[in-house]
LOKE-598226 format. One line per 10 residues: their letters; for each residue x, y, z of C-alpha. Coordinates in steps of 0.1 Angstrom, whole numbers, plus 5000, padded with zeros to 4 digits. Layout:
! LOKE-598226
a> X:Y:Z; ... $
! end
This chain:
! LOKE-598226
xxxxxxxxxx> 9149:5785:0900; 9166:5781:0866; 9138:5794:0841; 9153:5781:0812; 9148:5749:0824; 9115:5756:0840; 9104:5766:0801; 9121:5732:0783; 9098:5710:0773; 9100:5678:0788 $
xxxxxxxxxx> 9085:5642:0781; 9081:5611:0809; 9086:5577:0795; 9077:5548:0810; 9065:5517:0792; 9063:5480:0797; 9057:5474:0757; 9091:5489:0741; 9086:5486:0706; 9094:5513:0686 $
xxxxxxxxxx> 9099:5534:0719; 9137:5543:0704; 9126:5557:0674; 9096:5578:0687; 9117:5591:0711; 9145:5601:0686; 9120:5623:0670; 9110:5646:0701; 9151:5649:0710; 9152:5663:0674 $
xxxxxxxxxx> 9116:5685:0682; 9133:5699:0714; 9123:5669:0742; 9143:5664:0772; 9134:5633:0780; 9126:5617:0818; 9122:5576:0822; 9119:5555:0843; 9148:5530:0853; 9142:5499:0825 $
xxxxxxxxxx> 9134:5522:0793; 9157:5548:0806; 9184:5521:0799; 9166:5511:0768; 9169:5550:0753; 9203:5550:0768; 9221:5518:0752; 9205:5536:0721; 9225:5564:0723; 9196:5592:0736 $
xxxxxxxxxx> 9199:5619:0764; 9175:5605:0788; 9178:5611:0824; 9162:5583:0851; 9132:5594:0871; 9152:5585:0904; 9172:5616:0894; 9143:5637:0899; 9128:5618:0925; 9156:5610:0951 $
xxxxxxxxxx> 9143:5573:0958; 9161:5547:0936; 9144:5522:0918; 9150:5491:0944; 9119:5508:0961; 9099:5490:0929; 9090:5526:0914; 9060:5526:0943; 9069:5562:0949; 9078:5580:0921 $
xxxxxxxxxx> 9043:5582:0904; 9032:5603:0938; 9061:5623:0936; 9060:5659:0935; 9086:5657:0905; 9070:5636:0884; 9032:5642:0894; 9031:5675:0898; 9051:5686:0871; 9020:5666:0846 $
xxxxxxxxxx> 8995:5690:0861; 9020:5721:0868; 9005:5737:0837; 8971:5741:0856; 8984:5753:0886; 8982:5788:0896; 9009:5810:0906; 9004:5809:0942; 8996:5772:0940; 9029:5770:0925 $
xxxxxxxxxx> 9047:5788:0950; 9031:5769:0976; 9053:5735:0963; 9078:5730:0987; 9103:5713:0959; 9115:5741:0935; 9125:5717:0913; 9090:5709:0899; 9092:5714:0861; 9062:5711:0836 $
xxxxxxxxxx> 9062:5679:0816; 9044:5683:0782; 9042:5645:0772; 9037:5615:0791; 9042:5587:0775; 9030:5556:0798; 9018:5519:0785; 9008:5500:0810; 9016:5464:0829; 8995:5436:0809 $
xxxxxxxxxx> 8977:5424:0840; 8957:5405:0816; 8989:5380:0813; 8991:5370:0849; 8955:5360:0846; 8961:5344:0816; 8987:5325:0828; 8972:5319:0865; 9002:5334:0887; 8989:5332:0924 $
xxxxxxxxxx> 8967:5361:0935; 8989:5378:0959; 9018:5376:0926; 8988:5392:0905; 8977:5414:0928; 9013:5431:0933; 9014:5433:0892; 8983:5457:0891; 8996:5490:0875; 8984:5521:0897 $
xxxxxxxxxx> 9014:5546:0889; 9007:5542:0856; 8969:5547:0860; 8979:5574:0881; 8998:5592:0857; 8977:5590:0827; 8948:5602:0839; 8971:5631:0850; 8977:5639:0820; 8946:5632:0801 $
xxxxxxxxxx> 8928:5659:0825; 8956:5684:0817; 8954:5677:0777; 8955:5713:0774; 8991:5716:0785; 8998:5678:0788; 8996:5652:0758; 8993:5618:0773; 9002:5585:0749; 8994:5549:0755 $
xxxxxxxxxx> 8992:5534:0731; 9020:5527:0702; 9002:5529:0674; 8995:5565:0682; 9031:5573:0680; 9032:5583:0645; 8999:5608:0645; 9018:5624:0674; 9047:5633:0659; 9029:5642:0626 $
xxxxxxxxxx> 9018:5666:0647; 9050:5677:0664; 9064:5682:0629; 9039:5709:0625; 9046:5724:0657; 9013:5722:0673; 8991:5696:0682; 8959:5704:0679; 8929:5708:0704; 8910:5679:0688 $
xxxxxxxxxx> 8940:5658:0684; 8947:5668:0723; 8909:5654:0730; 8916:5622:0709; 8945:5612:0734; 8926:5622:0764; 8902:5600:0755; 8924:5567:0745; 8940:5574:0774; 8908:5576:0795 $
xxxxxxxxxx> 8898:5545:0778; 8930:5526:0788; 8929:5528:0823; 8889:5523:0821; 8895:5494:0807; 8923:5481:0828; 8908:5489:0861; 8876:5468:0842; 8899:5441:0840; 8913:5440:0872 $
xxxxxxxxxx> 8873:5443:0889; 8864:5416:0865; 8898:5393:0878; 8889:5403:0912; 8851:5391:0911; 8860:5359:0890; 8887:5350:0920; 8862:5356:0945; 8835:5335:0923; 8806:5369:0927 $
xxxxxxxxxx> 8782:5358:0900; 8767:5392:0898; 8785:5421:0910; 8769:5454:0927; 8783:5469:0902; 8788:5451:0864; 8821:5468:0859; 8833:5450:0818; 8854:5457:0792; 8857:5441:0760 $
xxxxxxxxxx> 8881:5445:0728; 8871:5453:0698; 8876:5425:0669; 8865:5436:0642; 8842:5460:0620; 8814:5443:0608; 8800:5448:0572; 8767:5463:0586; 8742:5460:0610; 8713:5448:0614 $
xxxxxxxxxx> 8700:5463:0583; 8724:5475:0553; 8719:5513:0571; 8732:5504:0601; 8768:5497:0613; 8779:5474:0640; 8812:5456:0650; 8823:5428:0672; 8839:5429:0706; 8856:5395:0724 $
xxxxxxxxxx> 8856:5392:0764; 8897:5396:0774; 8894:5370:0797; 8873:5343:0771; 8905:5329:0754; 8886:5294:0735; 8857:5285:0720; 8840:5320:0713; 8830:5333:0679; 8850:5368:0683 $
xxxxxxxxxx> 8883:5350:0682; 8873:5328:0649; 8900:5329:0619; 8884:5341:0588; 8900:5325:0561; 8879:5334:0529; 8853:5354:0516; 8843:5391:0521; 8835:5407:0555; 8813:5398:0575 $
xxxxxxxxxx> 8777:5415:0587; 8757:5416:0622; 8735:5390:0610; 8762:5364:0601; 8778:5368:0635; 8743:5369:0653; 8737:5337:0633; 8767:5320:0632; 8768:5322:0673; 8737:5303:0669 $
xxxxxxxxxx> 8747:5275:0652; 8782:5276:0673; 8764:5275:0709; 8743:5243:0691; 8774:5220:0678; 8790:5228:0713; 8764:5203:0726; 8778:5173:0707; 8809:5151:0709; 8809:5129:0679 $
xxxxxxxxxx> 8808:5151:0644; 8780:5169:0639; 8767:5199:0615; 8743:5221:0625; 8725:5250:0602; 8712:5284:0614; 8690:5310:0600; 8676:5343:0614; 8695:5326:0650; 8679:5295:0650 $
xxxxxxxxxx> 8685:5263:0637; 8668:5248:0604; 8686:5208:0607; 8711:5193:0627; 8725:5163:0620; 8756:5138:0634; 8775:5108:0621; 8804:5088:0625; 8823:5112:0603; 8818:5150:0590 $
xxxxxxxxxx> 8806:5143:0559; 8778:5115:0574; 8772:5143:0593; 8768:5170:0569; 8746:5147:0547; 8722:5145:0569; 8718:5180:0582; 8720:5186:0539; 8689:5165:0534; 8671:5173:0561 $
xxxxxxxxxx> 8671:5212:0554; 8643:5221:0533; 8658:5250:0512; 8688:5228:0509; 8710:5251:0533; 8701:5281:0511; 8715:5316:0529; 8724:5290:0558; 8751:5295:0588; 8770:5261:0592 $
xxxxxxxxxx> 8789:5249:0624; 8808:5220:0623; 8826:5210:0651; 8854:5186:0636; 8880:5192:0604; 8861:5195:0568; 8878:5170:0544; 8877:5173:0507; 8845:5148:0505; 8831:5173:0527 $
xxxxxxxxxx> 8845:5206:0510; 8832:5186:0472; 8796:5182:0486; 8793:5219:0500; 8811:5239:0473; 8780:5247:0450; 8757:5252:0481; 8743:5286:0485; 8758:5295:0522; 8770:5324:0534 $
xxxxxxxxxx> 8793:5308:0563; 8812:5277:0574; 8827:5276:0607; 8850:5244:0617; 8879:5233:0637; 8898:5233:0606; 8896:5227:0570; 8925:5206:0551; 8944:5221:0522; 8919:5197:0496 $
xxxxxxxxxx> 8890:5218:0515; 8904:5248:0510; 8910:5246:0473; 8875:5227:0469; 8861:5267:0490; 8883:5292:0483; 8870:5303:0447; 8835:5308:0461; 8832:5339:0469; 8800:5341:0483 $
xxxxxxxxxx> 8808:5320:0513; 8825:5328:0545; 8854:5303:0563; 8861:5304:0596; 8881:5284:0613; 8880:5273:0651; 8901:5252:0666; 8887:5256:0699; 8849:5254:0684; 8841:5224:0711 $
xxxxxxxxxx> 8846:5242:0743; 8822:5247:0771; 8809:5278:0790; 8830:5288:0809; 8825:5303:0849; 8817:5341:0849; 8808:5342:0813; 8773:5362:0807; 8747:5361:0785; 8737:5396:0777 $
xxxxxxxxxx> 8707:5414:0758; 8708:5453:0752; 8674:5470:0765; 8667:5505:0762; 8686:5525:0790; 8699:5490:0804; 8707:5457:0804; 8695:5422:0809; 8722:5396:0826; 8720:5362:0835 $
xxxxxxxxxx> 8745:5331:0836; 8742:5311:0802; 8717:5279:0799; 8741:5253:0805; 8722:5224:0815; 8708:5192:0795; 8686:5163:0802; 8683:5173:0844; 8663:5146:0862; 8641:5133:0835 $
xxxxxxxxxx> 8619:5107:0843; 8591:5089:0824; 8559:5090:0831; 8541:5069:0815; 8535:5031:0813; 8554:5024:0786; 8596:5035:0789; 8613:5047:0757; 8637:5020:0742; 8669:5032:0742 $
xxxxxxxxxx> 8671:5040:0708; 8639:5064:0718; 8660:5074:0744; 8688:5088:0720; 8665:5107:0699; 8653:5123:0724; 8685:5136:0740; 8698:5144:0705; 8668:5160:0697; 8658:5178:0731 $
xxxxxxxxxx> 8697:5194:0726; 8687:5209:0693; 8653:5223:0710; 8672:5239:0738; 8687:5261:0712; 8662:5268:0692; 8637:5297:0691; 8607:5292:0717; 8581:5280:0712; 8600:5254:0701 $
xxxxxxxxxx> 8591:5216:0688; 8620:5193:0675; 8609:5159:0655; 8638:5134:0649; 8653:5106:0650; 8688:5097:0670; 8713:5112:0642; 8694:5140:0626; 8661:5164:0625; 8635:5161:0602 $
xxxxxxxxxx> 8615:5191:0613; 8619:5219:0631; 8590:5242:0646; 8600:5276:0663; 8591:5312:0667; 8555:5305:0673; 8530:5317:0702; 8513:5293:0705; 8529:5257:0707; 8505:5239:0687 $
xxxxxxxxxx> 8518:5256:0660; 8547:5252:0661; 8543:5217:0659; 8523:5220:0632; 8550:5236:0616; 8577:5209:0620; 8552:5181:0613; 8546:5199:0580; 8584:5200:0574; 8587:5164:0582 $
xxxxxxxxxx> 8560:5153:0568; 8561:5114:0563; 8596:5113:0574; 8582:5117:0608; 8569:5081:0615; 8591:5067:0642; 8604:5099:0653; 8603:5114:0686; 8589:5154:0694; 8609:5172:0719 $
xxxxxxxxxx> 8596:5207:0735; 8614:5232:0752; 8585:5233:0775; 8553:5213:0785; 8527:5202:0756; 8501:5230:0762; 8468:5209:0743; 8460:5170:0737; 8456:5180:0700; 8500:5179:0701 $
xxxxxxxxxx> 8492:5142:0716; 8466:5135:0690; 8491:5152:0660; 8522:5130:0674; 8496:5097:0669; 8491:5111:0635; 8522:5115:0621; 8536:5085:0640; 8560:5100:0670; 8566:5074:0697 $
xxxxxxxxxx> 8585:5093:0721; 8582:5129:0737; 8602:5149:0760; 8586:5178:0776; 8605:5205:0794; 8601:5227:0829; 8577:5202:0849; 8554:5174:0851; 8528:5162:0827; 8488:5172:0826 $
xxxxxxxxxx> 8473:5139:0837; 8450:5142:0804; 8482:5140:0778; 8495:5115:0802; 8462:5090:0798; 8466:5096:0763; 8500:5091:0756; 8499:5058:0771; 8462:5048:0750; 8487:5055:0717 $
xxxxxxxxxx> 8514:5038:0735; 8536:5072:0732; 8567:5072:0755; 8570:5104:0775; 8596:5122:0797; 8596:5151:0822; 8626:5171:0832; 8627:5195:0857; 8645:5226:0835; 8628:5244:0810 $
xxxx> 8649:5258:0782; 8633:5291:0765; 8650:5307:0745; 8638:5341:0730 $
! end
């Protein structure tokens, strides 16, 4: 065995994403790298004038065979953990040509664009990277002897370090664990495309991986920090892919919010603003255009959308932009705003743009709704339903402008905080009563925001009336329709809903929300 060459230091290179593979790769000729790739970025470094020589070299099989071999190969693999090896161990190797190989340098397949762009399963399936995988993790559990890079933007801390002669032990740990993280997170996605193909609701084994989108200004409270991760797969209609156009960044509590009032508009076809605080909404209203709309969610908010979240699921005009400019919001999420919006916005600083295109689209399949416990986690499949089965019973039917009230309104109380009571009439709220533990009163607390503006109105609840005094309060304040959720009426509220000629309907889905 030639010891000189068993002592040059050597680098494998093989990556799918080639961009600014040339110039790193430059660099470690100049720090002393011999460098091994395989067969498409061998031809890459070569046509850019680099000594490179092709893993098939090493190897003996040719790349026809689709690389399937060469990340098993004793060249290749073993030479990644040859620094480990003992003596005798290496001695036992029944190719002599197994060198050590100091830097592997591996991105991997983007499985994530074959789902993306729905290629048939077996096509898919044939695409999943597990040379790669292989060798990375090679690596990473030799980062002692073996510095493993995936990731391009990584390129210029590594040869920082090569400059320098030495890479350190924590820099050595940092690679190990992006590298770790990679194929995690691959293999995460390829478990999460397998259990979506084979429509498994809920895995054995919740196997997820998301990306991270941003840093958030702070948690919860000021002291705590947070940030925002997006689902690979989710490609429309979620908040962690919303454009920010203006304002400064944004905290926990605007997301958490702002995912509230997003989740509401989604409901609604024609235009329609809704407005959020502390994840729940405070008016909702819809019109025949965005500024009808915004007017009346505007005048039906008590505090005048003061510290509000709006959603507005269509393009804000300059009317619109005029109307809100002044308003003491902290965020304003909308298909789009025009360039008179804009310039109507952009100077106030205290309020947030975002803009989503997507903002109207539905749930989709395999798409969970998570809550955090301590030591686990809480899963179920989001609460997609609306209006399931209702049917009236009592005498008297709602007219069908009853009827539209109460499906606007019984939307709005699906996403609002239980125990939840929604008065309103077929365009807009007028009072909103959520948070409580006991239902009574929380209607009390929307009539008490509605006040007189609640004759005529209709009360829907995310659950059944628990008391007659909620019948007796409806006759009060003049409600002439209910809609009750998750089961049938008490025969009691029944006899007196039709002695006040009150309209009521049962559905068979409840709709808490906590």
């Amino acid at each position: 065995m030639d010891m000189r060459k068993k002592h040059q230091k050597r680098a494998y290179i093989s990556v799918y994403n080639k961009e600014r593979i040339v110039e790193f790769c430059q660099y470690l000729v100049e720090y002393g790298y011999d460098l091994i790739a395989t067969e498409g970025t061998c031809r890459v470094l070569s046509e850019a004038g680099l000594p490179v020589r092709s893993a098939h070299e090493l190897t003996g099989y040719p790349e026809p065979l689709g690389g399937k071999v060469r990340a098993v190969h004793p060249a290749i693999y073993t030479g990644i953990i040859a620094n480990e090896l003992t003596r005798q161990q290496l001695a036992e190797l029944s190719d002599e040509e197994v060198y050590p190989i100091e830097l592997v340098v591996i991105n991997l397949y983007p499985f994530k664009e074959d789902m993306e762009a729905g290629v048939p399963f077996e096509e898919a399936a044939a695409h999943i990277d597990a040379g790669g995988v292989a060798l990375l993790n090679a690596a990473a559990k030799n980062f002692m002897h073996t510095v493993a890079v995936c990731d391009p933007e990584d390129y210029d801390r590594v040869l920082c370090d090569l400059a320098t002669g030495v890479i350190p032990e924590d820099e050595r740990k940092y690679l190990m664990y992006k590298a770790f993280s990679c194929t995690a997170a691959y293999d995460a996605l390829v478990s999460q495309y397998l259990s979506r193909q084979l429509k498994i609701a809920f895995p054995r084994t919740l196997t997820v991986t998301y990306e991270k989108a941003q840093d958030m200004r702070y948690g919860e409270n000021p002291h705590q920090r947070a940030a925002v991760y997006r689902e690979p797969l989710l490609k429309e209609g979620s908040l962690a892919r919303a454009k920010q156009l203006t304002g400064e960044a944004l905290s926990y509590n605007n997301i958490n919010d702002a995912n509230s009032a997003l989740e509401l508009v989604k409901e609604f076809e024609a235009p329609t603003v809704a407005v959020c605080k502390h994840c729940t909404p405070c008016s909702v209203g819809t019109g025949d255009t965005v500024y009808d709309a915004f007017m009346l969610a505007y005048r039906a908010e008590p505090l005048h959308l003061r510290g509000g979240i709006l959603a507005v699921n269509g393009i804000v005009d300059a009317r619109t932009a005029d109307a809100m400019k002044n308003l003491p919001v902290e965020v304003v999420m909308a298909v789009g705003f025009t360039p008179e919006a804009m310039t109507a916005l952009r100077y106030n600083a205290s309020v947030r743009l975002l803009e989503m295109p997507d903002i109207r689209s539905k749930v989709q399949f395999s798409t969970f709704d998570m809550k955090k416990i301590y030591g686990g986690l809480l899963v179920q499949t989001y609460d997609a339903p609306v209006f399931e089965k209702a049917r009236c019973v009592t005498k008297r039917k709602p007219t069908a402008y009853e009827v539209k009230a109460l499906d606007f309104n019984y939307k709005v109380a699906k996403h609002t905080r239980s125990s939840a009571m929604v008065i309103g009439r077929d365009n807009v709220t007028v009072g909103i009563g959520t948070g409580q533990t006991n239902r009574t009163l929380a209607l009390r607390a929307a009539l008490s925001i509605a006040g007189e503006e609640s004759k005529g109105c209709v009360l829907a609840s995310d659950s059944a009336i628990p008391t007659s005094e909620c019948i007796e309060l409806c006759k009060q304040y003049g409600v002439t329709a209910i809609i009750q959720t998750g089961g049938s009426s008490d025969e009691e509220f029944t006899a007196l809903c039709n002695e006040y000629g009150i309209a009521m309907l049962c559905t068979d889905a409840r709709h808490f929300r906590d």
